[in-house]
N, C-alpha and C positions, 0 to 999 in steps of 0.2 A: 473888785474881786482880786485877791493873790495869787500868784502864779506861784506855786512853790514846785511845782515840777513834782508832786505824788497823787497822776491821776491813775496809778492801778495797769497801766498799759507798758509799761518800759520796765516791767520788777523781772532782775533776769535771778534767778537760785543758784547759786552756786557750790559746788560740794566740798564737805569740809577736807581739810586741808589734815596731810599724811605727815606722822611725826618728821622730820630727820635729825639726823646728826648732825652736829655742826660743820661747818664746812672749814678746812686748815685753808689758808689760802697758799701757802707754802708747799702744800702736797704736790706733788707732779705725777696725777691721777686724773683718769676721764670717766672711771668708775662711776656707776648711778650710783650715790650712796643715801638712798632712799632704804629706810626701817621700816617692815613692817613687823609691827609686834604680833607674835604667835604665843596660842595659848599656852599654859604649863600645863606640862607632862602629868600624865596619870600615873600613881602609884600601882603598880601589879602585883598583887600577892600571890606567887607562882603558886602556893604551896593549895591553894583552893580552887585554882582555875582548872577547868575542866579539857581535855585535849578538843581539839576540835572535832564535831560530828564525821562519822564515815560518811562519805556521798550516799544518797538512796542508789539501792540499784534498782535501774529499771527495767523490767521485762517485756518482752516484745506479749503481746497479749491475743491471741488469734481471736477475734468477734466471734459471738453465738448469737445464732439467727432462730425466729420461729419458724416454721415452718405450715403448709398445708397441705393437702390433698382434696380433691373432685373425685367423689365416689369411694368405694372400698379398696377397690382392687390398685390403684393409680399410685404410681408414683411422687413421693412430698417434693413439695417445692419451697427452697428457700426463701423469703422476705429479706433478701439481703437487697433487694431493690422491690420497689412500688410494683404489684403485679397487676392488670388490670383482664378481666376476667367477662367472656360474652362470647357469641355465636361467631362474632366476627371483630374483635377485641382490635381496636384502634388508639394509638397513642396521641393527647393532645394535640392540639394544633401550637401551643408553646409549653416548652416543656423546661420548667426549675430543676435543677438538680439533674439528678442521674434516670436517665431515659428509663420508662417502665418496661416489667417484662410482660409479653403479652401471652395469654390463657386461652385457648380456644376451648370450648366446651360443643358437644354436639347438641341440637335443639329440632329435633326434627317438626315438633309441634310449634316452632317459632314462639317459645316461650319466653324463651333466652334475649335481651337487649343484643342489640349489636355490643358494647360496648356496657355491659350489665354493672357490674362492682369492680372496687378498688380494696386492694386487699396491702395495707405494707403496717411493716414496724418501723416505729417511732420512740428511741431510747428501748426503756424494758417494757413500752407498750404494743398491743396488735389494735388498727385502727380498721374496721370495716364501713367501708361510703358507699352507699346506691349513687351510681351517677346513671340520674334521675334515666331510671329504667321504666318501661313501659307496665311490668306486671311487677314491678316488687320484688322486693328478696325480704326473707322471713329468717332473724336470729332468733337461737335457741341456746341458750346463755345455759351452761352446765346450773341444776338445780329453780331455774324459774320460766317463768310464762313466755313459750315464742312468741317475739314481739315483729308485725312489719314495717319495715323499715321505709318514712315517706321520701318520697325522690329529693335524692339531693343529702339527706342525714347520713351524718355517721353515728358510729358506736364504741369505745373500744370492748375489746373480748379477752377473754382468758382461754390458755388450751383447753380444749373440752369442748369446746363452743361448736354449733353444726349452724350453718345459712345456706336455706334452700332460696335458688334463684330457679327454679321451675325443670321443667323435663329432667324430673329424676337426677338434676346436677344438685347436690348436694357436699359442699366447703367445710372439709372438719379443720380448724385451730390446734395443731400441734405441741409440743409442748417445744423448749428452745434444746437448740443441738449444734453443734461446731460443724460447720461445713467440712466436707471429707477429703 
């Protein structure tokens, strides 16, 4: 067998080689005189080109939140944070994001969960979650059949919407409004 020295294990690549100039040997220069060819210039016909775009401007945009209320008379409450809504409304044990706000609602027939529903916006959505309450909570979706909601589901809703979670606490869905 021949030994020719091309078994595939000693092939080094080498990169190709950058034009130069000749070199004067007369020159008294330490100059790199290494070319590197750049392309040719584009022709610009001012007479069509467009000036350059104004920047956008950009406007500081103040967020609009939904809002809710517990019963008629009660004050709305912004969804600008996750509210979580019960007799005795407790925040996760780990909490993503921005801490919920907490809803107390009165229950004197212990209808009410500790810790009943979850009420937040999500983008230009309203998202209502039973966490997983003892008696339910009942949406009633403007124009259709109140539906009960099984431990643990969510829904989204539109303003208009009413969720009874028992003892006459009843969650109307707002419609969206700019914090004051």
């Amino acid at each position: 067998m021949k030994d020719d020295g091309e078994d595939g294990d000693d092939t080094v690549l080498v990169p190709p080689r950058v034009p130069t100039r000749p070199v004067d040997p007369d020159a008294e220069t330490d100059t790199d005189d290494t070319v590197i060819p750049m392309p040719k210039p584009r022709a610009i016909d001012h007479a069509t080109t467009e000036p350059p775009a104004e920047p956008p401007v950009i406007t500081a945009t103040v967020p609009t939140y939904y809002r809710f209320r517990v019963g008629e008379r009660a004050d709305s409450i912004p969804l600008d944070v996750p509210c979580y809504i019960g007799r005795r409304p407790s925040s996760p044990r780990v909490v993503s994001g921005t801490a919920p706000r907490l809803v107390r609602v009165p229950s004197p027939k212990r209808e009410v969960s500790a810790t009943h529903l979850e009420v937040r916006q999500l983008g230009s959505s309203v998202i209502v979650t039973d966490l997983r309450s003892t008696n339910g909570s009942i949406v009633m979706l403007p124009g259709s059949v109140p539906r009960k909601l099984r431990q643990g589901e969510s829904v989204v809703v539109s303003p208009g919407t009413l969720v009874d979670i028992g003892d006459d606490n009843i969650l109307q869905i707002l419609p969206m409004q700019r914090p004051a």
